[in-house]
N, C-alpha and C positions, 0 to 999 in steps of 0.2 A: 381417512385411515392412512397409515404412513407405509410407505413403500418401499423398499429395497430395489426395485427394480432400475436398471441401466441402462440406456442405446447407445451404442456403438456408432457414430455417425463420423465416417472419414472424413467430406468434404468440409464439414464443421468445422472439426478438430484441426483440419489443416487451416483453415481460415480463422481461428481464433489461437491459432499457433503462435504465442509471443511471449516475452519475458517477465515475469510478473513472482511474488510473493508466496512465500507457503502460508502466510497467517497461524506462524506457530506464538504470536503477539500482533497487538498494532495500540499502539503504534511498533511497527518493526525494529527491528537493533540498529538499523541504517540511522534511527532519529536519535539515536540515544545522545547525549552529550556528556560533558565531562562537568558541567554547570549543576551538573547533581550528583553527590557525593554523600559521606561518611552522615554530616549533619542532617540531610533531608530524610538520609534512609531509616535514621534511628527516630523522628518526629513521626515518621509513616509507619513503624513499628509500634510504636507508644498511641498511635490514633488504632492502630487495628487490637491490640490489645484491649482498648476501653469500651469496644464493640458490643454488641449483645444481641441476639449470643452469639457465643466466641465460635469463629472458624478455627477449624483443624488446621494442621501445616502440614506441607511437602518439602520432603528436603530430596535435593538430588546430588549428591556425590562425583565431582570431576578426576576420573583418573585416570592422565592423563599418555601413560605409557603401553610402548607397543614393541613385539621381540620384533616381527620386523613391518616393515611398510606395506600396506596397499596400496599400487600405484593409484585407485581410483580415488583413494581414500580424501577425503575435503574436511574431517574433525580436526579439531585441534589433537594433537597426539608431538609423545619425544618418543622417538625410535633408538633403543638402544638393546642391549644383548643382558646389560649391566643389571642385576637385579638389585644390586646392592644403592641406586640411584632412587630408588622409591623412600628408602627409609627418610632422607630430609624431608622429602617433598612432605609425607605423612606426617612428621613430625607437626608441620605449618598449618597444613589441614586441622590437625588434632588441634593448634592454639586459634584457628580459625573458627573451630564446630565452637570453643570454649567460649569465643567473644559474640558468636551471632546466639547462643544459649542464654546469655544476658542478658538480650533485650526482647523475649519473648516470653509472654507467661506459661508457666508451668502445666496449669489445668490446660492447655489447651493441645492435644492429643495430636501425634503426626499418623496421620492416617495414610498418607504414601511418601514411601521414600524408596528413591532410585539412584543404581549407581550405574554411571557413564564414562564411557572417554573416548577414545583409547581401548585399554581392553583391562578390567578390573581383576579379573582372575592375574593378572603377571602379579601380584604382592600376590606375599606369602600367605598360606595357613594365619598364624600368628599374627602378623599384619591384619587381616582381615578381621579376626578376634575383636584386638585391637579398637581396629576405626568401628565397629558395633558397638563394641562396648564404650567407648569413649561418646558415643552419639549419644548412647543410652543415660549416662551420670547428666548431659547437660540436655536435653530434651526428655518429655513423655513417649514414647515408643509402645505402642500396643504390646500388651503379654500376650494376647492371644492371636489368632492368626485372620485377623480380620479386617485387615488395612490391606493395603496395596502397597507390597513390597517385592521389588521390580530388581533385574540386574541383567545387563549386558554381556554376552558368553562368548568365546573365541572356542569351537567345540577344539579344537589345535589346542588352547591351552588348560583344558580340564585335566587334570589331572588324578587319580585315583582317589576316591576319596571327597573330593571338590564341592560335586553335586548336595551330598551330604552334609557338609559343611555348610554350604549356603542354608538350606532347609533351616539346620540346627538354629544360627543365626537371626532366621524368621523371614528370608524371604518364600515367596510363594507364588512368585511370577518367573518366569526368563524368557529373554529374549536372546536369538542365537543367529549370527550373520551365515550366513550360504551364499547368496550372490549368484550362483551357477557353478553347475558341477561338471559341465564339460573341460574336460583337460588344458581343450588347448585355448581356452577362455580365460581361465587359470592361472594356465602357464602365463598370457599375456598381462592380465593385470598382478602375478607376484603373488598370488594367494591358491596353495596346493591342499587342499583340504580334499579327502578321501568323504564316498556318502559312506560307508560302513562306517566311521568315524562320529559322523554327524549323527545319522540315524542311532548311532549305540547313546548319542546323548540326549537323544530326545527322549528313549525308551527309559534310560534312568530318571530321568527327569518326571518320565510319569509314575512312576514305580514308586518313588518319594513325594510323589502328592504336591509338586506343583501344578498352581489349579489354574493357568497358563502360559501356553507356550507360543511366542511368538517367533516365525522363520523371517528376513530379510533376504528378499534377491532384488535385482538390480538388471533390469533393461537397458542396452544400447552401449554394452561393454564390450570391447575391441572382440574380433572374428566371430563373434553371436551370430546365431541366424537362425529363421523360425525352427529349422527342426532342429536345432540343437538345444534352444530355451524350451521348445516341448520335451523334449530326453529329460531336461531337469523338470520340469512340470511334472512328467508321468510320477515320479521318484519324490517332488512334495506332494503330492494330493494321495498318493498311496500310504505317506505317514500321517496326512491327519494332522498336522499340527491346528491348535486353537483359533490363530491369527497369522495374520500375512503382511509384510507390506512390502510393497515391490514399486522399488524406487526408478524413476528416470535417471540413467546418469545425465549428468551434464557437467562436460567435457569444456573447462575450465582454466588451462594451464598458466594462463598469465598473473590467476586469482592463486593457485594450489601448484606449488613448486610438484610433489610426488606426480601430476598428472601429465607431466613433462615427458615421463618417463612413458607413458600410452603412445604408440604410433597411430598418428592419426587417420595413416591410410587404411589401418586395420578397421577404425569404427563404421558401422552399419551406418545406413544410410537414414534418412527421414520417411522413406516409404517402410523398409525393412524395422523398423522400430515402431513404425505403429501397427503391421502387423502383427509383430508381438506383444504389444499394447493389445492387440484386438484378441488374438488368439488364448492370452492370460487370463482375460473377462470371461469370457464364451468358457475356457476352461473350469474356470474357478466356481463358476456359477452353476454350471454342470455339476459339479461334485459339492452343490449344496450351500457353499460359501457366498455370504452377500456383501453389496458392496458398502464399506462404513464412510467411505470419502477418501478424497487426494491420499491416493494409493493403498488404501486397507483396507484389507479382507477379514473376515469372521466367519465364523460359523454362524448359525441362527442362535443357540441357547448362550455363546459366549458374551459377557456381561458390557462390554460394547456394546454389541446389535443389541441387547436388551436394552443398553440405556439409550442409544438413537432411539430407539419406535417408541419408550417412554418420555423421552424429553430431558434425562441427566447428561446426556454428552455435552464433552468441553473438549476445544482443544489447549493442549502446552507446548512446551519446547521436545518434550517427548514421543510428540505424536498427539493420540486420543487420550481420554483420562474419563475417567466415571466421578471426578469430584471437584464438582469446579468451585466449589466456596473454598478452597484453602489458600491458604498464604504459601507461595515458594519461596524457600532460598534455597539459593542458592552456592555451593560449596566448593571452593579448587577452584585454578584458577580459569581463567575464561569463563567460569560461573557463570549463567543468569539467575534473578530471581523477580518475583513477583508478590510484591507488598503492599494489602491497599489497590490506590489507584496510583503504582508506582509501577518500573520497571529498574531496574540495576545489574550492573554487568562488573564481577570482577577484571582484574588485570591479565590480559591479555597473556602477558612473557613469565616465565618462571620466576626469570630473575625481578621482576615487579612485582610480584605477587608475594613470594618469600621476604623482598626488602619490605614491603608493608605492612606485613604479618612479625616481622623481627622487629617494628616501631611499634606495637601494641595498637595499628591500627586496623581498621577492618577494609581489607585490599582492593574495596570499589574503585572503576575507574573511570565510567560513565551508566550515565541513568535517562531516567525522562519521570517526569511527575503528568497524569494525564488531567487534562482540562475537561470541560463541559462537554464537548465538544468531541475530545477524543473519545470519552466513554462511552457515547451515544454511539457511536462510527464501530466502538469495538465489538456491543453486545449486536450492532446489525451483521458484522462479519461473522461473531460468533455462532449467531442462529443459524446461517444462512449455509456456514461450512459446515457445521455439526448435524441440524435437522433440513437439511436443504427448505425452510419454510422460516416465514418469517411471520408473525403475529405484531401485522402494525398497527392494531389499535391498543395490544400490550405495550409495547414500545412506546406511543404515544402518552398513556396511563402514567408509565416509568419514569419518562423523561421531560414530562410536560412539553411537549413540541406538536405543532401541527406536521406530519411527516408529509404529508403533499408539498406545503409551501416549504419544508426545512429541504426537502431534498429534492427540490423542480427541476434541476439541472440535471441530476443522474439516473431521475423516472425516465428524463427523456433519455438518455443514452441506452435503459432497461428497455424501453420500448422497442429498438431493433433488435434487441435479443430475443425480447419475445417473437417477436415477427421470423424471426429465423429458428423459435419452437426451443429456443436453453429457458424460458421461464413462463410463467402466466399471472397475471395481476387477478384477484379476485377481490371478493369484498372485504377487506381489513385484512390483506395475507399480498405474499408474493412465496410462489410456490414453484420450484425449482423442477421441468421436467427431466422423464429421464435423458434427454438428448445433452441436459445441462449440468448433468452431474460430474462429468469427467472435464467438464470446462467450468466447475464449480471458484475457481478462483479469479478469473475474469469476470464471472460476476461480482466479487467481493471486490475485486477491484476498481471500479465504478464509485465505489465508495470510498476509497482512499483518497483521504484530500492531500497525503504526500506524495501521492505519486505523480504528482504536477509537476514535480519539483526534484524529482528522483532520474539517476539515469538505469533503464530498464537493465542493463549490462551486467549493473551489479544484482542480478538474480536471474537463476533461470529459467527455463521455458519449459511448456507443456508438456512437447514430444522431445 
């Protein structure tokens, strides 16, 4: 029977404290290369189209503007005041949704689609119209409100009106950043957001029947400390929102120019952040909320938790998702998408993105095509992140492999994990206790055959 249940174990946590992976892909974006392009991507479309039956699509939306900066902030984002700077960018988009609408079939239904960046509310009313309706002429888009349609909220930038809009549109999800409402935590990372502000956006939000709403806070943010992330705790769990994820920072500057701008004498310490780490669990869990993995919280009836304890969880670039057979593209630039047994990444720079979009070509700029090999490595990470279990006589069935002999090398490495109580081998399973759920990615990691070959640096760590 599946558990939600979590331990809290300091000594662990600090002894498995190291740099490793979110597994929001793997192979991760670290492998992608440029050796796979425009050609590959469109062969990998053309093979999932002849499928049967056909998966759904996910499209996700990059946009990529922000009025002004989070110093913690690590997305891709242009900071400008200039509103009038979106209308290109849109334009390219619009002839980008037009050329990836081409090479996907028609019947085949987008059952999620999400918009990112940056902060999507900075375009207009109109704009907004716009990039829907333009989705909708070259994609299937559900008429009715039964996909997962997701959007990214700056409650600072909602405007009267907005909420409603969206709805109209046919989103039915939001996600809304908070981070912490103490002032002077605030003040320090550049983001002055009022809770009366906030909270008046979630109450709209439910009033118009979006059917969830996800909060973002963020741990180990310059002058934090336990009783100030409880002030903000008291003030989330007293709204109730749907979902939760509450992110580690990691404090980056030589990676993310804006994080430059954090003094670093200000950050908590490594003791003080995992008591905040510990204090969030013990909270959240208190007021009902279980835990769904690497950092998110639910409710019990919220359709997360229901799809871990039933077996549909997958993860994306987005976080969690309730549908893991669809095909992603990815849209705008820095895009990822996921096609097949592919992965693809638009052009990084505006200015790349927009010149490849005004050559009529489609603006990839690196990919990876996955091997035997890789996909076996990915559906073990993905069980293993998503239902902390893993089913290895399925897997074996799946992949035709003996899993003893295929992976003798990282049994043995799982073996001291077991002995230190993060897992247990039983008869055709490897079952994830709860002391191993908050160090759930150090397991997955064990199984990463690039991270041989990887420098830990470029990712961050636990606490």
């Amino acid at each position: 029977m599946y558990s939600h249940k979590v331990k809290f174990d300091p000594d662990l946590i600090r002894r498995y404290d190291k740099s490793g992976p979110r597994y929001t892909s793997y192979p991760t974006a670290v492998q992608f290369h440029p050796g796979f392009g425009a050609a590959q991507y469109r062969t990998a479309a053309a093979r999932s189209n002849s499928e049967s039956p056909r998966r759904g699509l996910s499209l996700y939306f990059h946009l990529p503007f922000c009025d002004t900066v989070c110093f913690y902030c690590a997305c891709s984002k242009i900071v400008t005041k200039n509103r009038a700077r979106a209308a290109p960018y849109l334009q390219s988009l619009h002839r980008e949704i037009a050329l990836q609408g081409a090479l996907f079939d028609r019947a085949r239904v987008v059952e999620q689609l999400h918009w990112g960046g940056g902060t999507p509310t900075f375009i207009s009313e109109d704009e907004m119209r716009a990039l829907m309706a333009h989705a909708r002429a070259h994609f299937t888009l559900r008429a009715d409100d039964g996909g997962e349609y997701s959007i990214e909220v700056d409650p600072r930038e909602v405007r009267p009106g907005t909420l409603a809009l969206l709805r109209e549109l046919g989103f039915n999800r939001l996600s809304m950043g908070v981070q912490d409402f103490d002032p002077q935590v605030q003040k320090a990372v550049n983001r002055i957001q009022g809770e009366a502000q906030t909270l008046a956006v979630l109450q709209e939000a439910r009033a118009l029947g979006f059917r969830s709403i996800n909060m973002d806070l963020i741990y180990g943010l310059p002058r934090q400390s336990v009783e100030s992330f409880d002030r903000t705790l008291d003030t989330i769990i007293g709204a109730g929102p749907d979902r939760l994820s509450v992110f580690n920072y990691a404090h980056l500057p030589e990676l993310f120019k804006t994080q430059r701008q954090i003094k670093t004498e200000e950050l908590p310490g490594a003791r003080t952040k995992l008591d905040i780490l510990q204090l969030t669990i013990e909270r959240l869990a208190a007021a009902g909320y279980v835990y769904i993995g690497m950092d998110h919280f639910a409710k019990p009836d919220d359709e997360l938790a229901v799809a871990q304890r039933d077996g549909g969880l997958y993860r994306n670039f987005q976080g969690y998702s309730t549908h893991a057979d669809c095909d992603l593209i990815g849209l705008g630039v820095t895009s990822i998408g996921k096609v097949g047994s592919t992965y693809s990444q638009n052009e990084k720079t505006l200015e790349g993105y927009t010149a490849a979009i005004a050559r009529g070509r489609l603006p990839l700029a690196r990919g990876i095509e996955l091997d035997a090999d890789d996909r076996l490595r990915r559906q073990v990470i993905t069980d293993l992140i998503c239902h902390f279990r893993l089913d290895v006589r399925s897997t074996e069935r799946r992949f035709a492999v003996d899993f003893d002999e295929y992976f003798a090398p990282e049994l043995e490495e799982l073996a001291a994990m077991e002995r230190d109580g993060l897992l247990r081998r039983e008869a055709g399973a490897i079952a994830v206790e709860p002391a191993g759920k908050l160090l759930i990615r150090n397991i997955c990691m064990v199984f990463d055959k690039y991270l041989r070959r990887t420098q830990p640096a470029r990712y961050s760590k636990v606490i």
